[in-house]
N, C-alpha and C positions, 0 to 999 in steps of 0.2 A: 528670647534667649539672652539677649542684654540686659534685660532686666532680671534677670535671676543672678548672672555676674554682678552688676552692680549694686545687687543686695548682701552676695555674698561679701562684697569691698567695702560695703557701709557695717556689717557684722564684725568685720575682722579689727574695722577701724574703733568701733565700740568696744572690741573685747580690747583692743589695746588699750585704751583710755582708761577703760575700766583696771585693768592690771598696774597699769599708773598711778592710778588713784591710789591703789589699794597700800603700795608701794611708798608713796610720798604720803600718808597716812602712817603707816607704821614710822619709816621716819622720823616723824614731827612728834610720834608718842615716843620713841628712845629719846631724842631730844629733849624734851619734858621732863625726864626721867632721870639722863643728864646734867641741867641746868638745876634739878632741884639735889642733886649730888654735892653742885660746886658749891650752892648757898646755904650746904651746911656747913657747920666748923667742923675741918678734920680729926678732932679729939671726937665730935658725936658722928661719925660717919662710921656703919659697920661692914662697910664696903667701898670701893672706889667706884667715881664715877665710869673710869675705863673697863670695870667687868663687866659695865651695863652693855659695851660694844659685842659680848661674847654670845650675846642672847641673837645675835645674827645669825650663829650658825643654825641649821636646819636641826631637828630634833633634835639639837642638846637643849637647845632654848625650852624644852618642853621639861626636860629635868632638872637644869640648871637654874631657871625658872622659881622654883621652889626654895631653890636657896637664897634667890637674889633679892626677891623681891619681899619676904619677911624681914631682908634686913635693912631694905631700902625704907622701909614701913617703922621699923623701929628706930633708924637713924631718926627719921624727921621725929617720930615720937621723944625721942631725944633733946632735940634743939629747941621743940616746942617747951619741953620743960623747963632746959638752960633758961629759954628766953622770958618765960612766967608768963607762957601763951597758954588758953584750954587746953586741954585736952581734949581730943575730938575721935573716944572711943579706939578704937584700933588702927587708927590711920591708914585702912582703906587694906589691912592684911587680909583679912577677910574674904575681902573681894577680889586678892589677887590670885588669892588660893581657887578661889572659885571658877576664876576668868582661864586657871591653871588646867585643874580639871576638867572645865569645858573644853580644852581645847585639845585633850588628850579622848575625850568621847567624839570628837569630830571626824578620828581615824576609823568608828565601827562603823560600817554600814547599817542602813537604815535607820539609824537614830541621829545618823549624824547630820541633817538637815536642821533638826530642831536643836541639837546641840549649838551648829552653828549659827540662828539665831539669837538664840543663850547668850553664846560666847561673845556676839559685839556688842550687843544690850552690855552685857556685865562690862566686859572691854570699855565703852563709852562712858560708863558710869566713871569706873576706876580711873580714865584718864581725866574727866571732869577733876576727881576731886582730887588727884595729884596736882592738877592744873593750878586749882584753890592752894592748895599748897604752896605750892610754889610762887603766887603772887603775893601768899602772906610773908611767905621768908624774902621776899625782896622788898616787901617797905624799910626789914633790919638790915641788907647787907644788900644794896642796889649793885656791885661788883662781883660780888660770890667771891670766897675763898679759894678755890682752883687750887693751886700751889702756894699757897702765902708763906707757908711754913717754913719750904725749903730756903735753905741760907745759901746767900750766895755769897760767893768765895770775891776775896779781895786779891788774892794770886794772878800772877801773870801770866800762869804756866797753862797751857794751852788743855794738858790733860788736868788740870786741878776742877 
């Protein structure tokens, strides 16, 4: 009997770990995602790094998704060109659309197994080569742009 208890306690302790992972993964790919936001210049940015945060919410992220991430695809295609870098094809639009729709096949039953195989395959791929990205645009701009734009005020006045 104890040892059916203590399997179930090493089970639960695995699923936890495993939901953790899963967790601090997504994560470290918004992060990525962010990061290569700041080290664009805000003139070629066709979104903010802060709507990348929106894709938390549960199924909007699956609509929202669509829009965010073609223009996270086109900003870098942007900066790459400011910068008189290759061109590198679609910069990964492609695949976000893909990793998109995978992830919207993962709610049908029965296909949704192999969908979600699909989906981290493609997931894994896409975050690779954002990753690529984003080491390219840090040889130019090792601080990222963040806010540089905003002017700051020489005023005294507490609300200025």
């Amino acid at each position: 009997m104890m040892e059916f208890v203590a399997l179930g306690i090493g089970f639960i302790i695995l699923y936890f770990a495993f939901v953790c992972g899963i967790f601090v993964a997504i994560a470290l790919f918004y992060k990525t995602m962010v990061d290569i936001m700041t080290l664009i210049r805000p003139e070629n940015r066709l979104t903010t790094a802060g709507n990348i945060m929106l894709t938390f919410i549960p199924l909007y992220n699956l609509v929202y998704g669509f829009i965010l991430y073609p223009k996270i695809c086109d900003s870098i295609s942007k900066e790459y060109t400011e910068l008189g870098l290759k061109k590198d094809g679609d910069f990964g639009k492609s695949l976000a659309i893909t990793f998109l729709i995978l992830a919207i096949t993962v709610l049908i039953p029965i296909i949704n197994i192999f969908s979600l195989v699909a989906m981290l395959v493609i997931g894994i791929i896409f975050w690779v080569k954002m990753d690529k990205y984003k080491k390219e645009l840090e040889k130019y701009n090792k601080m990222g742009w963040g806010d540089a734009t905003r002017k700051v005020s020489t005023s005294n006045d507490i609300l200025d």
